[in-house]
mmCIF file of the protein (N, C-alpha, C, O) and its ligand, coordinates in Angstrom:
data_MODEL
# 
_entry.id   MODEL 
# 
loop_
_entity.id 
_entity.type 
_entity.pdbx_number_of_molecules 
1 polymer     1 
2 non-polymer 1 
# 
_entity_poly.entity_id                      1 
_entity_poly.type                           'polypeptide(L)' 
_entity_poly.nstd_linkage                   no 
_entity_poly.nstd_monomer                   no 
_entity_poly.pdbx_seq_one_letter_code       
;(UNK)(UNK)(UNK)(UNK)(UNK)(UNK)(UNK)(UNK)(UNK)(UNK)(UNK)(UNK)(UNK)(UNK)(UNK)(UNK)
(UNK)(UNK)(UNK)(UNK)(UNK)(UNK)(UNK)(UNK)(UNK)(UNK)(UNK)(UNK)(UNK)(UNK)(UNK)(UNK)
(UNK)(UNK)(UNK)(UNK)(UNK)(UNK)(UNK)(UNK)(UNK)(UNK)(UNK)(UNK)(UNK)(UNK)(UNK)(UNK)
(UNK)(UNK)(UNK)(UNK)(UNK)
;
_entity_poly.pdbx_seq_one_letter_code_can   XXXXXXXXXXXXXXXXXXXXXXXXXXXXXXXXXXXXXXXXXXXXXXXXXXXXX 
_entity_poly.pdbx_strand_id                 A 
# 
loop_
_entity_poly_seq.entity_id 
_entity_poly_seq.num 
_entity_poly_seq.mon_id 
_entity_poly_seq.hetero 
1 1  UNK n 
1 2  UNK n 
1 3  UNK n 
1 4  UNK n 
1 5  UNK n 
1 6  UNK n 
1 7  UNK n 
1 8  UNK n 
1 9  UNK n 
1 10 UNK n 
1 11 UNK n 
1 12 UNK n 
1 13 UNK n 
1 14 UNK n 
1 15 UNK n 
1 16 UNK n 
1 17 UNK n 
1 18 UNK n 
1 19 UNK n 
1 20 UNK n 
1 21 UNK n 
1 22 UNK n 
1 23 UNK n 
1 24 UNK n 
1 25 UNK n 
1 26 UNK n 
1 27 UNK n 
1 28 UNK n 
1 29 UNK n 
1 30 UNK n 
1 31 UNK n 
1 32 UNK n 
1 33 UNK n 
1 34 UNK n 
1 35 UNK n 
1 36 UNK n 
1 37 UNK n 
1 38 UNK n 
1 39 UNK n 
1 40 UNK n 
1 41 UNK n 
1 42 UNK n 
1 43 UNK n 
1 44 UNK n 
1 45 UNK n 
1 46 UNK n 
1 47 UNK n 
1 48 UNK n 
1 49 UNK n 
1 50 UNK n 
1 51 UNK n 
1 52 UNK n 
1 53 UNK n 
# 
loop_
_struct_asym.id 
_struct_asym.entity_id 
A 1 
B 2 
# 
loop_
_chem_comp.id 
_chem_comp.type 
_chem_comp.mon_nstd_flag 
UNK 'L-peptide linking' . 
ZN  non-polymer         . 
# 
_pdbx_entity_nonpoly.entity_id   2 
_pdbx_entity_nonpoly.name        ? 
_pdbx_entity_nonpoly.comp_id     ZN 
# 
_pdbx_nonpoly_scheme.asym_id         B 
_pdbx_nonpoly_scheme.entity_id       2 
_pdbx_nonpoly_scheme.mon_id          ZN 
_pdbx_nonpoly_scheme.ndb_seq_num     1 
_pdbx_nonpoly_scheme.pdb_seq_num     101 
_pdbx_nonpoly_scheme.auth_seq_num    101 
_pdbx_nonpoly_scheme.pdb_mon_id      ZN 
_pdbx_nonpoly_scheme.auth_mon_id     ZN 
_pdbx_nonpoly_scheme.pdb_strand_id   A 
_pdbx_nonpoly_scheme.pdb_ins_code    . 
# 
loop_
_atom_site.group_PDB 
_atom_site.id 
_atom_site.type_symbol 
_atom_site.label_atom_id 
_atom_site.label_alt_id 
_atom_site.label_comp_id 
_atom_site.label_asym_id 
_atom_site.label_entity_id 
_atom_site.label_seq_id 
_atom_site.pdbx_PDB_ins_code 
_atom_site.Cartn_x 
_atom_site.Cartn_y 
_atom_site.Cartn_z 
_atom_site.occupancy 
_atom_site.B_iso_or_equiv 
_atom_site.pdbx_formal_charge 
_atom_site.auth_seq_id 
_atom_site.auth_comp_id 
_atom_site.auth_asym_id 
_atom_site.auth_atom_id 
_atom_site.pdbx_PDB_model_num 
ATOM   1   N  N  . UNK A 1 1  ? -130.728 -36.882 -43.386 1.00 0.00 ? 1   UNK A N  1 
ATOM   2   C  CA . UNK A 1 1  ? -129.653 -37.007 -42.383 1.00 0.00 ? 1   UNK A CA 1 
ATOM   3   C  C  . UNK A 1 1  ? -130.275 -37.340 -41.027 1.00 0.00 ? 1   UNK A C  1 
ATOM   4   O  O  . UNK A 1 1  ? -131.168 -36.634 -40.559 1.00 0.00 ? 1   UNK A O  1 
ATOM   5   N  N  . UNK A 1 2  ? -129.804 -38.406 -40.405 1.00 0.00 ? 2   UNK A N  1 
ATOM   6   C  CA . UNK A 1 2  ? -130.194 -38.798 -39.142 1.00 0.00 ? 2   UNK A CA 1 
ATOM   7   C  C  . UNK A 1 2  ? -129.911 -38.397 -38.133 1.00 0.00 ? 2   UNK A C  1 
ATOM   8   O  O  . UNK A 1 2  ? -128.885 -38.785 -37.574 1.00 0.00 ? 2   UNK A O  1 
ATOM   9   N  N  . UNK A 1 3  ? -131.161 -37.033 -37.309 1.00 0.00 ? 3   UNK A N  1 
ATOM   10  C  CA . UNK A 1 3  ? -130.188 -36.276 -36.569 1.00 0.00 ? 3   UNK A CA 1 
ATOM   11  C  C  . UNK A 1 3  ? -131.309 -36.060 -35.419 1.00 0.00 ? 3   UNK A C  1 
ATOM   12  O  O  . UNK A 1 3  ? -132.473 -35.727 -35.640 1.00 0.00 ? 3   UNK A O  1 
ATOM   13  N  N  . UNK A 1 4  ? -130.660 -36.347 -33.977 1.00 0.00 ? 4   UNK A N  1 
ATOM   14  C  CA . UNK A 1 4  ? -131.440 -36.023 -33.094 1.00 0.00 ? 4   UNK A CA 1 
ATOM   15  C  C  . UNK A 1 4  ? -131.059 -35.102 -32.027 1.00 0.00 ? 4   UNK A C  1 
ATOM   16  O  O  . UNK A 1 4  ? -129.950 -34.568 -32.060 1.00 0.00 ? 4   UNK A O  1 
ATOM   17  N  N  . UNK A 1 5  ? -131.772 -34.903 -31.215 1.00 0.00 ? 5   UNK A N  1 
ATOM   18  C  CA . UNK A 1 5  ? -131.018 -33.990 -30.166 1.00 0.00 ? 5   UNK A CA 1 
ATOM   19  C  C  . UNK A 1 5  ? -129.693 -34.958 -28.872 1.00 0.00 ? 5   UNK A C  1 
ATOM   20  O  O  . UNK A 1 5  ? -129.856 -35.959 -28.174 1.00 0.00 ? 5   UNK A O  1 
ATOM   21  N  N  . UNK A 1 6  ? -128.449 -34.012 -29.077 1.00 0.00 ? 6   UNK A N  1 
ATOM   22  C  CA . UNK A 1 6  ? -127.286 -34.901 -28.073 1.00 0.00 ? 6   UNK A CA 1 
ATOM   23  C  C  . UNK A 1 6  ? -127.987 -35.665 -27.401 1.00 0.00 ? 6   UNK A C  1 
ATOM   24  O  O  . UNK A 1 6  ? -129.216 -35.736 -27.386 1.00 0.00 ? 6   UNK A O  1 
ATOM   25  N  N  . UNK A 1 7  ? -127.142 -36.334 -26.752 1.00 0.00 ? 7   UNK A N  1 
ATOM   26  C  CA . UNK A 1 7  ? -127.455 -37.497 -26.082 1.00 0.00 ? 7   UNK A CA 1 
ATOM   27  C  C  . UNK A 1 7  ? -125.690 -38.143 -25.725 1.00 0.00 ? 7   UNK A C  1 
ATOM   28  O  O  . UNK A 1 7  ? -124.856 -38.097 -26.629 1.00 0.00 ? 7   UNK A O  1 
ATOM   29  N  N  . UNK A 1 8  ? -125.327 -38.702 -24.344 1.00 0.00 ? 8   UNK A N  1 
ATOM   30  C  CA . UNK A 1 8  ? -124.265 -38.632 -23.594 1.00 0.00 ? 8   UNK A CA 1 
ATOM   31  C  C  . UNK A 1 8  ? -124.626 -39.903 -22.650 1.00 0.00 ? 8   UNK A C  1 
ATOM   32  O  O  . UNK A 1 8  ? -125.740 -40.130 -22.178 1.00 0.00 ? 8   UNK A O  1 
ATOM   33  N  N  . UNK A 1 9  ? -123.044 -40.963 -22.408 1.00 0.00 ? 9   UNK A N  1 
ATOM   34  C  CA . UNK A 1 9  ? -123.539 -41.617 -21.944 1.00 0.00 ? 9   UNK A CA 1 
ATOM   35  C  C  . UNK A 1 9  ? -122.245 -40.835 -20.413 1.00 0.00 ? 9   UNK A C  1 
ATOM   36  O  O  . UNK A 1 9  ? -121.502 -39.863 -20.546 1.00 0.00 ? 9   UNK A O  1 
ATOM   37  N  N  . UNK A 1 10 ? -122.407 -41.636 -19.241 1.00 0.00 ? 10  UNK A N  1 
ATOM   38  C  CA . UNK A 1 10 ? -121.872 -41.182 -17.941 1.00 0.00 ? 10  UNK A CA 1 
ATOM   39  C  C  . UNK A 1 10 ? -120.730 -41.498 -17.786 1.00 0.00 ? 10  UNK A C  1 
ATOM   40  O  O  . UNK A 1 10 ? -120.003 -40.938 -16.966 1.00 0.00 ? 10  UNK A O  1 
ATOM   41  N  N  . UNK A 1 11 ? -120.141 -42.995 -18.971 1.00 0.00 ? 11  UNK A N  1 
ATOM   42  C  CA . UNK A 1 11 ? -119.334 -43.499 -18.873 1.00 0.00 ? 11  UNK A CA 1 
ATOM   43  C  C  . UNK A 1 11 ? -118.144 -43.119 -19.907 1.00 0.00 ? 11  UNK A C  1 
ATOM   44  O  O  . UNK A 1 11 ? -117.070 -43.666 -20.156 1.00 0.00 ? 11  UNK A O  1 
ATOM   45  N  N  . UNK A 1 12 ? -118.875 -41.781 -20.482 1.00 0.00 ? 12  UNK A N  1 
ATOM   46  C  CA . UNK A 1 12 ? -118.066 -41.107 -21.713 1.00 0.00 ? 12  UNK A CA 1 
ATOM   47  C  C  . UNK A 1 12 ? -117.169 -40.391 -21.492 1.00 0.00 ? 12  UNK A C  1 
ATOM   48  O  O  . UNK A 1 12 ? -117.057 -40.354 -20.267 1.00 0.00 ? 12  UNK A O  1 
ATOM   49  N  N  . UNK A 1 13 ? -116.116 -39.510 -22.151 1.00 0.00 ? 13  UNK A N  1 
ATOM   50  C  CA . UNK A 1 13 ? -116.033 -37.984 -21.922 1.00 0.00 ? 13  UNK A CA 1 
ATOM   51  C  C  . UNK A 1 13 ? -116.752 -37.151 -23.263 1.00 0.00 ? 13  UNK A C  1 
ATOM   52  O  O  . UNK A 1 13 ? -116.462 -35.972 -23.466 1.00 0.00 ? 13  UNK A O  1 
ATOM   53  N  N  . UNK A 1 14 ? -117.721 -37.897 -24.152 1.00 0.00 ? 14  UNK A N  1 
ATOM   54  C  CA . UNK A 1 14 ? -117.639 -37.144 -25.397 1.00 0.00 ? 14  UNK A CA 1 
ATOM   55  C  C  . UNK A 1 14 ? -119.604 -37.225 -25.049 1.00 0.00 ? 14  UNK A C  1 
ATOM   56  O  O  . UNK A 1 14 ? -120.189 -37.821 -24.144 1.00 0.00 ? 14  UNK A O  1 
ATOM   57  N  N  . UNK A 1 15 ? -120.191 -36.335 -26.227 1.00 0.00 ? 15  UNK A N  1 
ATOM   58  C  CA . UNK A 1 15 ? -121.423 -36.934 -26.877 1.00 0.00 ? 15  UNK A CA 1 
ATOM   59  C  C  . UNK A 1 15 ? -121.688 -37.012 -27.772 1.00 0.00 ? 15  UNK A C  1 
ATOM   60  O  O  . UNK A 1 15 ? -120.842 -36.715 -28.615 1.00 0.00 ? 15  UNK A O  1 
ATOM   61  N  N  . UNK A 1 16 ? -123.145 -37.498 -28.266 1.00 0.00 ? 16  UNK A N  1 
ATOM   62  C  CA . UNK A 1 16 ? -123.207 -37.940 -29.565 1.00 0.00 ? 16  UNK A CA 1 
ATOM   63  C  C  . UNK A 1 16 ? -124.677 -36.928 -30.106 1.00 0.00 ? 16  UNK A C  1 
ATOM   64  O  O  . UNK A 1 16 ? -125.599 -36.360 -29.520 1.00 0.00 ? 16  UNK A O  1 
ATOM   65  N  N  . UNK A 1 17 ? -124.158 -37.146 -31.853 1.00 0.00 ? 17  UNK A N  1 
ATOM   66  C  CA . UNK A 1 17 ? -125.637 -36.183 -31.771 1.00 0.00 ? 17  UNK A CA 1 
ATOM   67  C  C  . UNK A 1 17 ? -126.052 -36.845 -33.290 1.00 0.00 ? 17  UNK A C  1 
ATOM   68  O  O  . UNK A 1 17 ? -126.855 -36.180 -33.944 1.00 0.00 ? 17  UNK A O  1 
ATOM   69  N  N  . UNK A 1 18 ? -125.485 -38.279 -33.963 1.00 0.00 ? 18  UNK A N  1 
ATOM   70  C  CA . UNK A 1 18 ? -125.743 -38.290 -34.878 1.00 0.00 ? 18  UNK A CA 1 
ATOM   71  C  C  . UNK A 1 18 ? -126.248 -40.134 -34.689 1.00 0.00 ? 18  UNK A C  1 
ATOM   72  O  O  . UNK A 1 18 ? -125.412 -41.023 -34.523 1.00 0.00 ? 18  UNK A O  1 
ATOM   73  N  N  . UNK A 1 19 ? -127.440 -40.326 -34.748 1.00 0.00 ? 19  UNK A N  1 
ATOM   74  C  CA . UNK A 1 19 ? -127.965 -41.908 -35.060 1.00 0.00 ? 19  UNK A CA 1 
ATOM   75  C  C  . UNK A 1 19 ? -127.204 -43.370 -35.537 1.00 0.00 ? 19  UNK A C  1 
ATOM   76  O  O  . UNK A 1 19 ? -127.319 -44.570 -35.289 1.00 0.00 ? 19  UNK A O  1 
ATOM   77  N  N  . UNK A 1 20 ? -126.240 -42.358 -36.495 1.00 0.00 ? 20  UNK A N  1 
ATOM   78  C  CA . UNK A 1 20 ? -125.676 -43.668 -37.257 1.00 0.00 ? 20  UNK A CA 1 
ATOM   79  C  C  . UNK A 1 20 ? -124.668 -43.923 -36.420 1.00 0.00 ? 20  UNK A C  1 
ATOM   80  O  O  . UNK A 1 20 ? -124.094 -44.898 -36.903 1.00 0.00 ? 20  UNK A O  1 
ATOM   81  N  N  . UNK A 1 21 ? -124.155 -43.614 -35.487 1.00 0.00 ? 21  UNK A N  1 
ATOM   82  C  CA . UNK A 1 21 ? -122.805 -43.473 -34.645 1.00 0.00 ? 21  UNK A CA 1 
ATOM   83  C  C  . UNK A 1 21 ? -123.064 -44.836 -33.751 1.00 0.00 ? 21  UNK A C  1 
ATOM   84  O  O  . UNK A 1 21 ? -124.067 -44.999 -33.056 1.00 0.00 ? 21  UNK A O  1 
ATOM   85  N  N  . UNK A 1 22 ? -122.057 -45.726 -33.880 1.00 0.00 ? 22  UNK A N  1 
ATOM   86  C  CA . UNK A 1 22 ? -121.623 -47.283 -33.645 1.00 0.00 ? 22  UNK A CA 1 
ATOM   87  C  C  . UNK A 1 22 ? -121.835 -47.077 -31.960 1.00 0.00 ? 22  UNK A C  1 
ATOM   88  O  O  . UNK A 1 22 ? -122.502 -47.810 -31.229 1.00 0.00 ? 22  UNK A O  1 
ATOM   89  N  N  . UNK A 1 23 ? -120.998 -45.753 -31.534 1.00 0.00 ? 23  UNK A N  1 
ATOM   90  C  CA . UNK A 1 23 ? -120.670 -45.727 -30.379 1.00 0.00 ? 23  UNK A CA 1 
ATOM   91  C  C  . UNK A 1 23 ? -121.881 -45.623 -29.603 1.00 0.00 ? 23  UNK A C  1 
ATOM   92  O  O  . UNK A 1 23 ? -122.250 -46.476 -28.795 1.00 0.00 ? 23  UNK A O  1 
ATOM   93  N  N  . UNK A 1 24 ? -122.659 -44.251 -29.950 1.00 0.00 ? 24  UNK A N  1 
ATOM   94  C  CA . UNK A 1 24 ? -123.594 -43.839 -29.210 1.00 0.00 ? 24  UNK A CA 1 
ATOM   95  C  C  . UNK A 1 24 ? -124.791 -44.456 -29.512 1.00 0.00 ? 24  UNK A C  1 
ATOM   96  O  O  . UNK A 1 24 ? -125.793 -43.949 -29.008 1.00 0.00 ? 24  UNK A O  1 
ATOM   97  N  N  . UNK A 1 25 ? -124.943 -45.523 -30.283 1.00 0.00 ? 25  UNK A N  1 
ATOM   98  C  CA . UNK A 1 25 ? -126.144 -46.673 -30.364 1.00 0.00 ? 25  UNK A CA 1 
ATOM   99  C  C  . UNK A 1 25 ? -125.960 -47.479 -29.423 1.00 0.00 ? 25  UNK A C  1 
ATOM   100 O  O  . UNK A 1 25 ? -126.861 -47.897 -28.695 1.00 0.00 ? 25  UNK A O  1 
ATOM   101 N  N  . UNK A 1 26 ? -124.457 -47.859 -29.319 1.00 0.00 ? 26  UNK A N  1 
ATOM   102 C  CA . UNK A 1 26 ? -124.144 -49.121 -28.323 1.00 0.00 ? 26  UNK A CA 1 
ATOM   103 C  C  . UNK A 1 26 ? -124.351 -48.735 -26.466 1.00 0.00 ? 26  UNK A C  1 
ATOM   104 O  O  . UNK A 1 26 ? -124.130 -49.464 -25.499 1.00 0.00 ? 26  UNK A O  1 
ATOM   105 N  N  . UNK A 1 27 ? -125.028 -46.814 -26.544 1.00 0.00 ? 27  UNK A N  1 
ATOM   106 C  CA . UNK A 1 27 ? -124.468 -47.110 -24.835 1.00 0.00 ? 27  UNK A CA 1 
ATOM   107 C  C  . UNK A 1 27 ? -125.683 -47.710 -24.188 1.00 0.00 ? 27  UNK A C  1 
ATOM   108 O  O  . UNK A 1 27 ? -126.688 -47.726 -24.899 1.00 0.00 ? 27  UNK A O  1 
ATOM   109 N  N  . UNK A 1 28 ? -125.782 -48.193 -23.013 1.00 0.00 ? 28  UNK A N  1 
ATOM   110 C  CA . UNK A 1 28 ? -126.712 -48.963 -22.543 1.00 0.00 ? 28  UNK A CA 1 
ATOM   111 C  C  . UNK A 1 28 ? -128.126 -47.895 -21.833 1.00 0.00 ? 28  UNK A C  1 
ATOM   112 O  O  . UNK A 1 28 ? -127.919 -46.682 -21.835 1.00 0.00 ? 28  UNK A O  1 
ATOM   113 N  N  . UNK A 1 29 ? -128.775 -48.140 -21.562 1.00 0.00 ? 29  UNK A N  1 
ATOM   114 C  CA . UNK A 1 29 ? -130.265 -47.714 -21.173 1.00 0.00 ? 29  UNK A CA 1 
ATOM   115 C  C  . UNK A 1 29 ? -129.876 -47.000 -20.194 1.00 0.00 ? 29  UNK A C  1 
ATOM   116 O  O  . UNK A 1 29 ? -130.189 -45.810 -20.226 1.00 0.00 ? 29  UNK A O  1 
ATOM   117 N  N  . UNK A 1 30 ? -129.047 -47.537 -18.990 1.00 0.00 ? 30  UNK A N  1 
ATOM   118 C  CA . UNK A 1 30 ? -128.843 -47.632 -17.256 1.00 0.00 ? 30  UNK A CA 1 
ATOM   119 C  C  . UNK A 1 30 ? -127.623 -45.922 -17.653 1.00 0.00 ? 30  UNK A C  1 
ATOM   120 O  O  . UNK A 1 30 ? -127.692 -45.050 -16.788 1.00 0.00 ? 30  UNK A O  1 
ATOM   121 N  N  . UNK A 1 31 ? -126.903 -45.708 -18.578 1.00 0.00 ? 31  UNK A N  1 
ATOM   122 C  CA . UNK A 1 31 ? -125.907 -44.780 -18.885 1.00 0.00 ? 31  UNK A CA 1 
ATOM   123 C  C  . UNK A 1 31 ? -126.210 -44.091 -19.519 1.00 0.00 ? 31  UNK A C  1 
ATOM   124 O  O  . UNK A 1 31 ? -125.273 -43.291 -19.527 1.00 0.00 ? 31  UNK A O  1 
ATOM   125 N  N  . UNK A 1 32 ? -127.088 -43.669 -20.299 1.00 0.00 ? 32  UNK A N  1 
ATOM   126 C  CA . UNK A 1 32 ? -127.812 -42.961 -21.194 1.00 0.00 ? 32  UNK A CA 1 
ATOM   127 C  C  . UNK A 1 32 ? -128.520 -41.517 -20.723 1.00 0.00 ? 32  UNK A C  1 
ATOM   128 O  O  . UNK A 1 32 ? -129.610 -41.584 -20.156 1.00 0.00 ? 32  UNK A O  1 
ATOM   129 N  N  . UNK A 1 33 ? -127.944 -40.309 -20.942 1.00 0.00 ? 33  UNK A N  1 
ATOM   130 C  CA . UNK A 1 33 ? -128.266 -39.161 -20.675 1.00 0.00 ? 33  UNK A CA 1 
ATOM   131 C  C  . UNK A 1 33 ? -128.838 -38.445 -21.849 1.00 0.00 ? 33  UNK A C  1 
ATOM   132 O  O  . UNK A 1 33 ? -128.497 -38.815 -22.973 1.00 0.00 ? 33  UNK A O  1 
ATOM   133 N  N  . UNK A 1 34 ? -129.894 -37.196 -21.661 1.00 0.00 ? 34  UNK A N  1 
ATOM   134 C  CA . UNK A 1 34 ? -130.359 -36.687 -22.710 1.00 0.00 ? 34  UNK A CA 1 
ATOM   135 C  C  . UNK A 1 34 ? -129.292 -35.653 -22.491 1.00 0.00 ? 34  UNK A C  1 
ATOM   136 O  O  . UNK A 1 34 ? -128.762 -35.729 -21.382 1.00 0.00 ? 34  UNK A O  1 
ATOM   137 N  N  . UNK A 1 35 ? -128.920 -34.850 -23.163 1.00 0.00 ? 35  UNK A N  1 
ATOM   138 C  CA . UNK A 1 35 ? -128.062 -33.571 -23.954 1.00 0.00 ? 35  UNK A CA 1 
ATOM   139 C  C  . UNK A 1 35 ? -126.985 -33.951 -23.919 1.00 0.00 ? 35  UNK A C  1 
ATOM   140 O  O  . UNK A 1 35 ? -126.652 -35.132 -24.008 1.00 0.00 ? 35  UNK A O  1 
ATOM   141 N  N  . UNK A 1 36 ? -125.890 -32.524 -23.713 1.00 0.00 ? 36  UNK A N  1 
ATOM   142 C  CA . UNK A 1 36 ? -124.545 -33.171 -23.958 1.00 0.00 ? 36  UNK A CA 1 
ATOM   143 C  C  . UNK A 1 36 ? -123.259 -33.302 -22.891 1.00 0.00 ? 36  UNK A C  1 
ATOM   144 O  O  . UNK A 1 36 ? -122.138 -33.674 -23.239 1.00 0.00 ? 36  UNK A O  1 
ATOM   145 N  N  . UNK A 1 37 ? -123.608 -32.953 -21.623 1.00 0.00 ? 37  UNK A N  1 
ATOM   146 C  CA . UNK A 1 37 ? -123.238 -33.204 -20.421 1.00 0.00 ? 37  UNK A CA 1 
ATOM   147 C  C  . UNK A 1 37 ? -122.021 -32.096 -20.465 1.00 0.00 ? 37  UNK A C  1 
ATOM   148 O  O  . UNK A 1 37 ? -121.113 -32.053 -19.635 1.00 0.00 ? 37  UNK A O  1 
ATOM   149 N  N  . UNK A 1 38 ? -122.135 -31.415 -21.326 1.00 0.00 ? 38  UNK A N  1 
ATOM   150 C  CA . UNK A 1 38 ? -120.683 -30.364 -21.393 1.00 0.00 ? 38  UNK A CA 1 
ATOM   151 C  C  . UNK A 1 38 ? -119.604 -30.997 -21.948 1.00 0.00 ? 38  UNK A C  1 
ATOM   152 O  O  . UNK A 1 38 ? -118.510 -30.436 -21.881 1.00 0.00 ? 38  UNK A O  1 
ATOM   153 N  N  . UNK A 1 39 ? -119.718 -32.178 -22.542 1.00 0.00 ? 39  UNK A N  1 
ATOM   154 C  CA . UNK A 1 39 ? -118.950 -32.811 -22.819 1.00 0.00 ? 39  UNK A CA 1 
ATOM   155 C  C  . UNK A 1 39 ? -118.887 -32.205 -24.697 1.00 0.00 ? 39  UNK A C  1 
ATOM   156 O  O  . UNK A 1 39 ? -119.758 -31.690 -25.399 1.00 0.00 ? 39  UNK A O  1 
ATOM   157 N  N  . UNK A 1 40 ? -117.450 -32.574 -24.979 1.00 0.00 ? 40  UNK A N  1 
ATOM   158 C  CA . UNK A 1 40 ? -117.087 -32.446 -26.717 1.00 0.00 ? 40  UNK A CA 1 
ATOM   159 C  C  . UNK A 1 40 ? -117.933 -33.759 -27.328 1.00 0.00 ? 40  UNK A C  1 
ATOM   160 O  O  . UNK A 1 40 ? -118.174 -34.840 -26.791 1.00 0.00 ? 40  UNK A O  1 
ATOM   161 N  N  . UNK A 1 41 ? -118.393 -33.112 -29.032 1.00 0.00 ? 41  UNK A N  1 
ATOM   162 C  CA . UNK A 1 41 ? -118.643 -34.602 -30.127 1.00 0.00 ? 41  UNK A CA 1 
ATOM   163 C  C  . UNK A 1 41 ? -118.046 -35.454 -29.480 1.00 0.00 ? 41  UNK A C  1 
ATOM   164 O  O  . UNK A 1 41 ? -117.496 -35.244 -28.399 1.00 0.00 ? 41  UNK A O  1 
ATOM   165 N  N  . UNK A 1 42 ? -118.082 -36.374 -29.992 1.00 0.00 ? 42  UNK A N  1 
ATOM   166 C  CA . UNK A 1 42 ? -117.725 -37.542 -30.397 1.00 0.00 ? 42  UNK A CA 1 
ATOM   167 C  C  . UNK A 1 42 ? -116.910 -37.557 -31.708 1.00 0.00 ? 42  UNK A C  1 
ATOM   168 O  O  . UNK A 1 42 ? -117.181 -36.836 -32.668 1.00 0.00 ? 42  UNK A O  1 
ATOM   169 N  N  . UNK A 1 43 ? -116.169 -38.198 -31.680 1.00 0.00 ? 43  UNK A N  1 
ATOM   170 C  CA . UNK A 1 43 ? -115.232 -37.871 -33.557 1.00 0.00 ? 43  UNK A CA 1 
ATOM   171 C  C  . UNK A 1 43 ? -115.732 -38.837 -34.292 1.00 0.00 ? 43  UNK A C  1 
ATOM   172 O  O  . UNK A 1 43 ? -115.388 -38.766 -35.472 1.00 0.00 ? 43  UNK A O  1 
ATOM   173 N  N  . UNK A 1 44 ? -116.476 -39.785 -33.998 1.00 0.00 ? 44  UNK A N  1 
ATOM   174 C  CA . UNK A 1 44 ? -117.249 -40.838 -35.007 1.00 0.00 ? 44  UNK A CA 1 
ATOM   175 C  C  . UNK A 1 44 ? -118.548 -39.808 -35.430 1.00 0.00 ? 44  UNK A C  1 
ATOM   176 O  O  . UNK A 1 44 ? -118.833 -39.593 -36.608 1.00 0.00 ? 44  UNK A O  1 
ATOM   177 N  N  . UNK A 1 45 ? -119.284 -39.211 -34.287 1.00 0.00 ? 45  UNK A N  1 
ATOM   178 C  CA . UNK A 1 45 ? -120.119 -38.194 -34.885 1.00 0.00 ? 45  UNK A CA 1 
ATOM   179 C  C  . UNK A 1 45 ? -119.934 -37.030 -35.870 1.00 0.00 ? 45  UNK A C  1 
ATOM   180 O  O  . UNK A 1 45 ? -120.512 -36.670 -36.895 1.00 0.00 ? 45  UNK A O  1 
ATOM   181 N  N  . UNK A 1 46 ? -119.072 -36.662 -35.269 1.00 0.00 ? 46  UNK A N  1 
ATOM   182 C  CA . UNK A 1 46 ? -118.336 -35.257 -35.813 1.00 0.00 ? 46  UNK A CA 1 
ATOM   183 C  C  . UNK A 1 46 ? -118.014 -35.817 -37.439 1.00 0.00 ? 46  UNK A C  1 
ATOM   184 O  O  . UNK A 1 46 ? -118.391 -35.207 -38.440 1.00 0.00 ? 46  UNK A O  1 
ATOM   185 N  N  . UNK A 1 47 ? -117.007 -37.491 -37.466 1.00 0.00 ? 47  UNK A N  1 
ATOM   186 C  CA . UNK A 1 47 ? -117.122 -37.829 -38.498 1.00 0.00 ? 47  UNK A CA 1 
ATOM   187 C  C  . UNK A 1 47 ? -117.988 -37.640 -40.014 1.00 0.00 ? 47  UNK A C  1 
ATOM   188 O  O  . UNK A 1 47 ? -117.725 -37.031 -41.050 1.00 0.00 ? 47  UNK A O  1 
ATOM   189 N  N  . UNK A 1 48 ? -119.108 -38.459 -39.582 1.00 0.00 ? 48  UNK A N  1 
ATOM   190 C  CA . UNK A 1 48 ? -120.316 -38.554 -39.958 1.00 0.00 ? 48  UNK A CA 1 
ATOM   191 C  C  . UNK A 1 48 ? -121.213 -37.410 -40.295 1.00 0.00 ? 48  UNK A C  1 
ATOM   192 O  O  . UNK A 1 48 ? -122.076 -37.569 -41.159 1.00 0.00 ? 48  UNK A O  1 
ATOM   193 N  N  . UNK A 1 49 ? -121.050 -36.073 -39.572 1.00 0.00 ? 49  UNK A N  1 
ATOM   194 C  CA . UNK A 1 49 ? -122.093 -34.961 -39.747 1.00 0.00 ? 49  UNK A CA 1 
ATOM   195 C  C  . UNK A 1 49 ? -120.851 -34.685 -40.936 1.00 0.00 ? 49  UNK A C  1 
ATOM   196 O  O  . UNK A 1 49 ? -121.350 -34.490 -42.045 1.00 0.00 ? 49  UNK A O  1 
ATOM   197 N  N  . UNK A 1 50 ? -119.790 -34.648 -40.926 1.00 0.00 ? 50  UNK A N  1 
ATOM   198 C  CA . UNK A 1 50 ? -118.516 -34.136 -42.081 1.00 0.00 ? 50  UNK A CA 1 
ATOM   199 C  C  . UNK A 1 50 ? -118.896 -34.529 -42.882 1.00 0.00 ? 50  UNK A C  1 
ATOM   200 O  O  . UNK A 1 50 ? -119.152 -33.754 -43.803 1.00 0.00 ? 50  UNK A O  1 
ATOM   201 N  N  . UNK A 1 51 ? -119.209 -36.122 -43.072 1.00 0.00 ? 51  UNK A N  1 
ATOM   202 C  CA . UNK A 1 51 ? -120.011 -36.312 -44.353 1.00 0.00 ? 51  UNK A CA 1 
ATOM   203 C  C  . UNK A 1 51 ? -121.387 -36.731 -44.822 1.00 0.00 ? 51  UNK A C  1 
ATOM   204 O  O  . UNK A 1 51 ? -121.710 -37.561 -45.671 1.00 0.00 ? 51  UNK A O  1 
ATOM   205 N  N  . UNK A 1 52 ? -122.250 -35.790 -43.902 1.00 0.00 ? 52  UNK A N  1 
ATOM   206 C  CA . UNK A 1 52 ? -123.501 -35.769 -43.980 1.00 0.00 ? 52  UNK A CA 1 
ATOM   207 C  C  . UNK A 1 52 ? -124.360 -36.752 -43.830 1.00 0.00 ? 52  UNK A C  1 
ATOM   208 O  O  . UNK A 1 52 ? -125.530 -36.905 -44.181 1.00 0.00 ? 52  UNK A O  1 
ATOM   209 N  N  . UNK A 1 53 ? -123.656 -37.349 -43.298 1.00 0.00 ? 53  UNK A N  1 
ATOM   210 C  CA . UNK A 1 53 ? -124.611 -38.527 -43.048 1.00 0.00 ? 53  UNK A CA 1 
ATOM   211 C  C  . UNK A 1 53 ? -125.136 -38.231 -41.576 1.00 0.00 ? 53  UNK A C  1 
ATOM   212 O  O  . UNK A 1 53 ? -125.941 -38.995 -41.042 1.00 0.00 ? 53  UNK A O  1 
HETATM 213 ZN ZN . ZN  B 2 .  ? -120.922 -40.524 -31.497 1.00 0.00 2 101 ZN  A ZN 1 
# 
């Protein structure tokens, strides 16, 4: 399972904590925060950890 520590972009309200996630691959370098800014999953993540991936 592809799993790293959160990661949040500035331009979000959510974060991400799972690799395969469309969203949180796509945010850019310049927006890119390490943890989770207090912010909720992501539901594409949240998705994805549901089914283990
Ligand atoms: Zn995500």
């Amino acid at each position: 399972m592809p799993r790293k520590s959160p990661w949040h972009s500035v331009k979000e309200d959510v974060h991400h904590d799972n690799t395969e996630c469309n969203t949180g691959n796509n945010i850019e370098a310049e927006n890119l925060r390490q943890g989770t800014g207090n912010k909720p999953l992501c539901r594409e993540c949240a998705d994805l950890g549901a089914a283990g991936r």
